[in-house]
C-alpha positions in Angstrom: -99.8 63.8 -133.0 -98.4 60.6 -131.7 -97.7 61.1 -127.3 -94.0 60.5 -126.9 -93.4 57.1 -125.8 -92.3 58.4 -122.3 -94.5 61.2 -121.7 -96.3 61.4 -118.4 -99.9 60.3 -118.0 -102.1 62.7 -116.8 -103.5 62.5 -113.1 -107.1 61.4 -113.6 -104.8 58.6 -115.1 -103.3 57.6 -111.9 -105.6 54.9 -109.7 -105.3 53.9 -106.2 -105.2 50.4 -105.4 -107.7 49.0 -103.5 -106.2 45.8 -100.5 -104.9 43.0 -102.1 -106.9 40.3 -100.4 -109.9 40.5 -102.8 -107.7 40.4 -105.7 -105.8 37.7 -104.3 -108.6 35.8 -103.6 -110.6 35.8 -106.9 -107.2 34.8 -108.8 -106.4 31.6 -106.0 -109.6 30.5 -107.3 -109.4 31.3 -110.9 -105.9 29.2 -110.7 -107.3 26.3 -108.4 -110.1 25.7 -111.4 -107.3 26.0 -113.6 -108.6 28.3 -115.7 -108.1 32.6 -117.4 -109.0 35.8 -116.9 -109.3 38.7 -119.2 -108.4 40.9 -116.2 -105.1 39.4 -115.8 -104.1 38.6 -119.8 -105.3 41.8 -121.3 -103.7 44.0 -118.2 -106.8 45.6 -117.4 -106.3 49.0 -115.3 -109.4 47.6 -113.3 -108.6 44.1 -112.4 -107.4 45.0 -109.1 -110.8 46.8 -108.5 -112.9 44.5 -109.8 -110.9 41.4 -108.0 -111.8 43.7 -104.9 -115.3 43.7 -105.7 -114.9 39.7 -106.2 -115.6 39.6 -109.6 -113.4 38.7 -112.6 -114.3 38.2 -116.6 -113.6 34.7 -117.5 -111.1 34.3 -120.4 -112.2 30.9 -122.6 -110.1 29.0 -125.1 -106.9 29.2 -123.2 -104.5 32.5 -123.3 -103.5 32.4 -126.9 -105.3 34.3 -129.7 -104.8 33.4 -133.0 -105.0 37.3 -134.4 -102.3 39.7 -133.5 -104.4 43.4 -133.1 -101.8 46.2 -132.4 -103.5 47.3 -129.0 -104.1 44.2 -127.5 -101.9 42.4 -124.6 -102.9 38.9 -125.4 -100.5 37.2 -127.0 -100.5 35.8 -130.4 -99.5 32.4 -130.3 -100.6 29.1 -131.6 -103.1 27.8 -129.1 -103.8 24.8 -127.3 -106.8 22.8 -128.6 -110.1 23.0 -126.6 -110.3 21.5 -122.7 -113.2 19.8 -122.5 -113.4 20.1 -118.8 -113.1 24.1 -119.1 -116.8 24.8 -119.0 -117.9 22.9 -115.9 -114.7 24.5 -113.9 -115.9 28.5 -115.4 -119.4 27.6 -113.9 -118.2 26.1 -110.6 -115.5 28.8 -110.0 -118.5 31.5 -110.6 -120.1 29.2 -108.1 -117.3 29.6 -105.4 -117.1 33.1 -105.9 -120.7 33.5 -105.5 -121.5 35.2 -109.0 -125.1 36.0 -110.3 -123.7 37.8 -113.1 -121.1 36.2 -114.7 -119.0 38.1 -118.1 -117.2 35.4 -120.3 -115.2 35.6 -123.4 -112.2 34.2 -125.4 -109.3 34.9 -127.2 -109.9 34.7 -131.0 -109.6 31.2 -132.7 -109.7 30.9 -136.6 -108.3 27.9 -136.2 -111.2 26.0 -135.0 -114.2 25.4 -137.4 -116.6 27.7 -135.8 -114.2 30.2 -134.4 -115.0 28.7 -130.5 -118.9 29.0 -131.0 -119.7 25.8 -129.2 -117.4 26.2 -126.3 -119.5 29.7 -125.4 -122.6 27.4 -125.8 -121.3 24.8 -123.6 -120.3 27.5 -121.2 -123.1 28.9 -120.9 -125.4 25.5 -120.6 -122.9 24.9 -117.8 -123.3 28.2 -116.0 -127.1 27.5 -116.4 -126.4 24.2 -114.5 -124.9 25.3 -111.6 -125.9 28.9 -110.7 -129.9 28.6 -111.5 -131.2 32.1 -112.2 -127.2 33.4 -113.3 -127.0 36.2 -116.3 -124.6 35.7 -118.3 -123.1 38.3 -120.9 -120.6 37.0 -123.4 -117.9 38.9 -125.4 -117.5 37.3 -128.6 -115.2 37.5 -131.2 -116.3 38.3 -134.9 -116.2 34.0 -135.7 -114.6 35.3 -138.8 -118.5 36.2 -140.4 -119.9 32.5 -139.8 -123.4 32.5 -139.4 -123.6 29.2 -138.3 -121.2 30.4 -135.4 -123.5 33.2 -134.3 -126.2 31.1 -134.6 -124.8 28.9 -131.8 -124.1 31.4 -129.4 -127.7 33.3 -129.9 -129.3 29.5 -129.5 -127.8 29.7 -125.7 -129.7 32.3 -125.1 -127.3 34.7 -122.7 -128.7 37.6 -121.4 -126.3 39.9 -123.2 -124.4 39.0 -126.6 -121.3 41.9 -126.6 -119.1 42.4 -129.6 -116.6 45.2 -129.5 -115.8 47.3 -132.8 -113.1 48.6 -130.8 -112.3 52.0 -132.8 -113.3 53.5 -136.4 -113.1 51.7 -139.4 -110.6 54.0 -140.8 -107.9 52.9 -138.4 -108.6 48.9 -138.8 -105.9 48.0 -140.7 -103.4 50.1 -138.2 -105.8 48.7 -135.3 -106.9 45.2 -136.3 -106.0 44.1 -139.5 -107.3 40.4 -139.4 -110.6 42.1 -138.3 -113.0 44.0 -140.6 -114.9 47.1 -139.5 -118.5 46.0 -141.0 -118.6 42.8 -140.1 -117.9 43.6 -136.5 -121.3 45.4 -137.0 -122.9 42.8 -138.3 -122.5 40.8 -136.0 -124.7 43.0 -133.8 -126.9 43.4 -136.7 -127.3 39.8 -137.0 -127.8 38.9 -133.1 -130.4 41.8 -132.9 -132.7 40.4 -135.6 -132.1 36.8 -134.8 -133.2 37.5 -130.7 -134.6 41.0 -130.2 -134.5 39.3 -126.4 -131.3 39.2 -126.1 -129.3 42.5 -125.2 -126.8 43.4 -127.3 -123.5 45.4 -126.3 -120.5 47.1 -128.3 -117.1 49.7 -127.0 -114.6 51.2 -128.5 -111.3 52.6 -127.2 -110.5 56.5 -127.9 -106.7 58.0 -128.3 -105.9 56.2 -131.2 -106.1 59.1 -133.5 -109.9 58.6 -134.3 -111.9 62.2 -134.6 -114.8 63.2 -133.9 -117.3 62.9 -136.7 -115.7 59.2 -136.9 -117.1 58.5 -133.0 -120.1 60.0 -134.0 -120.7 57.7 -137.0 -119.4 54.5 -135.1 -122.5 55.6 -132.2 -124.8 56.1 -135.2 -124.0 52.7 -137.3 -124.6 50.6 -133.3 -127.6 52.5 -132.6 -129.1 51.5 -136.0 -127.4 47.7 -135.8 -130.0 47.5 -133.1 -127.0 48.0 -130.2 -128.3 48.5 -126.7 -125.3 49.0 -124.8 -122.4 50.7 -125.0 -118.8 51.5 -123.7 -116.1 54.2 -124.5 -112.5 54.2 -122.5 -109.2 55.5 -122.8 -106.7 53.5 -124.7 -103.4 52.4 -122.7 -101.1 50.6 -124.7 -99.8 47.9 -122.5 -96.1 48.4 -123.7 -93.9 50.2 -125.6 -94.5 47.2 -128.5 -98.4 48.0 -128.9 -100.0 50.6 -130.9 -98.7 54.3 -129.7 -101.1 56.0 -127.5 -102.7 59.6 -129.8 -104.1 61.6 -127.3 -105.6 61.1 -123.4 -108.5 62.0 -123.6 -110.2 64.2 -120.8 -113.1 62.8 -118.4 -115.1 65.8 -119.5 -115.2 64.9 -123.1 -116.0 60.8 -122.1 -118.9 62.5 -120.3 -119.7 64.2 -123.2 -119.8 60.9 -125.2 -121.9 59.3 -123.1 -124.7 61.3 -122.9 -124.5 61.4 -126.7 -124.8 58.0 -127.0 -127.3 58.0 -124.6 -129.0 60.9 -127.2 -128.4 58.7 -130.3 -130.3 55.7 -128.8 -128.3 53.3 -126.8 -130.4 51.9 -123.3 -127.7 52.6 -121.2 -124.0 54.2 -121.9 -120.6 54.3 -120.1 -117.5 56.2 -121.0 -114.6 56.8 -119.1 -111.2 56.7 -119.3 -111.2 53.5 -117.1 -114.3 52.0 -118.7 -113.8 48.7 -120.3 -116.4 46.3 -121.8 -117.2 44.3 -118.8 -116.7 47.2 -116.8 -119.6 46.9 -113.7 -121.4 45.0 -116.3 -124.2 43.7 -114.5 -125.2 47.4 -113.7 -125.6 48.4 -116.6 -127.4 45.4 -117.7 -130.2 45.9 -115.2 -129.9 50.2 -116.1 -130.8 49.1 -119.8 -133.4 46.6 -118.6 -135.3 49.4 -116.9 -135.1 51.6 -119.8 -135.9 49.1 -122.2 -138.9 48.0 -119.7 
């Protein structure tokens, strides 16, 4: 049953806000390097937190996505074409704000030959550069099933490749209907075998009317895609426009979920209902390189 659009969220729902000045911080600089955040364009329930903890996810590509999922704040727009300068000012801003562990990714762009592919590559090389010894995880979009694409990205060599399926593949054409359920897979199918070296990642978001053998299966298709990480949080549609929020799920059952995907196979697991993709990221990088080790 759909929650009615003004029903109250319950309280492990409600945050506290950490001081401002972190926050504040981080963004001055994300805006004096002229550049985005996935913190700030998605409305992420963490990005005061994480601005807090001075650390932001880098948002490449420019603010406009070219697909129009239903639970997604970005806007669908026709974008700008590439800044050549964009990669030097991600790497020097994760400079300033003294990163070793820096989280990029991009809004979707079919309109580019390979989806964006090069500008994570030149990101990356760029990071590389300027922070000697950085990690860097990336959170790609599908490239519409390119294999050239994917073959770009995996040639940079970032620590961790992350791909979200983002629910079950029954509710894709409700949830992402430009997107398609197995080749969101794939793509982690088709990092894993190209680089075993490289770690690969995938989340989801529960409450969108998804049950339980379909979590279950989506765990179960990662785990044998060759999947190493993975995230679980609560879905929050960011207004009344966006997909209709099914359920809040309790912390209990998140718990539950993790340590299932933890029994199905995954390295290392987080669900909550404030876990996101790049969600303390480099944490559970280093938890998956010891149990990988």
């Amino acid at each position: 049953m759909t929650a009615p659009e003004k029903c109250e969220k319950p309280p492990w729902l409600k945050i506290t806000l950490p001081s401002p000045e972190g926050y504040a911080r981080v963004h001055a600089l994300v805006e004096k390097h002229r550049l985005h955040t996935v913190c700030r364009e998605a409305a992420c329930p963490n990005q005061w937190e994480c601005g807090a903890g001075n650390t932001a996810t880098f948002l490449i590509l420019g603010p406009h996505c070219t697909r129009g999922c239903r639970f997604c704040n970005i806007a669908r727009r026709p974008p700008a074409p590439p800044d050549p300068g964009e990669p030097e000012r991600v790497a020097q801003a994760a400079l300033d704000m003294g990163l070793r562990y820096v989280v990029v990714t991009s809004v979707t762009r079919d309109d580019l030959p390979d989806g964006g592919a090069a500008r994570f590559s030149e990101t990356i090389a760029a990071l590389r550069r300027k922070i000697p010894g950085v990690r860097v995880e990336v959170l790609i979009p599908d490239f519409g099933g390119q294999q050239e694409a994917l073959e770009t990205v995996v040639a940079a060599r970032p620590d961790v490749i992350n791909h979200n399926v983002e629910t079950v593949g029954r509710l894709y054409p409700s949830v992402r209907p430009e997107a398609d359920y197995h080749r969101s897979v794939d793509v982690i199918r088709r990092v894993a075998l190209m680089n075993p070296r490289i770690v690969t990642k995938s989340g989801m978001m529960l409450g969108m009317s998804e049950g339980k053998n379909e979590v279950e299966s989506v765990i179960f298709d990662l785990v044998d895609a060759g999947c190493r990480l993975f995230t679980a949080g609560q879905y929050l549609p960011p207004s009344k426009f966006h997909l209709p929020v099914s359920r809040y799920v309790h912390p209990d059952e998140f718990a539950s979920w993790q340590a299932f995907a933890i029994e199905a196979g995954f390295a290392a697991a987080a669900a909550g209902p404030f876990v996101r993709s790049s969600y303390q990221a480099e944490k559970m990088f280093l938890t998956a390189i010891c149990n990988l080790s």
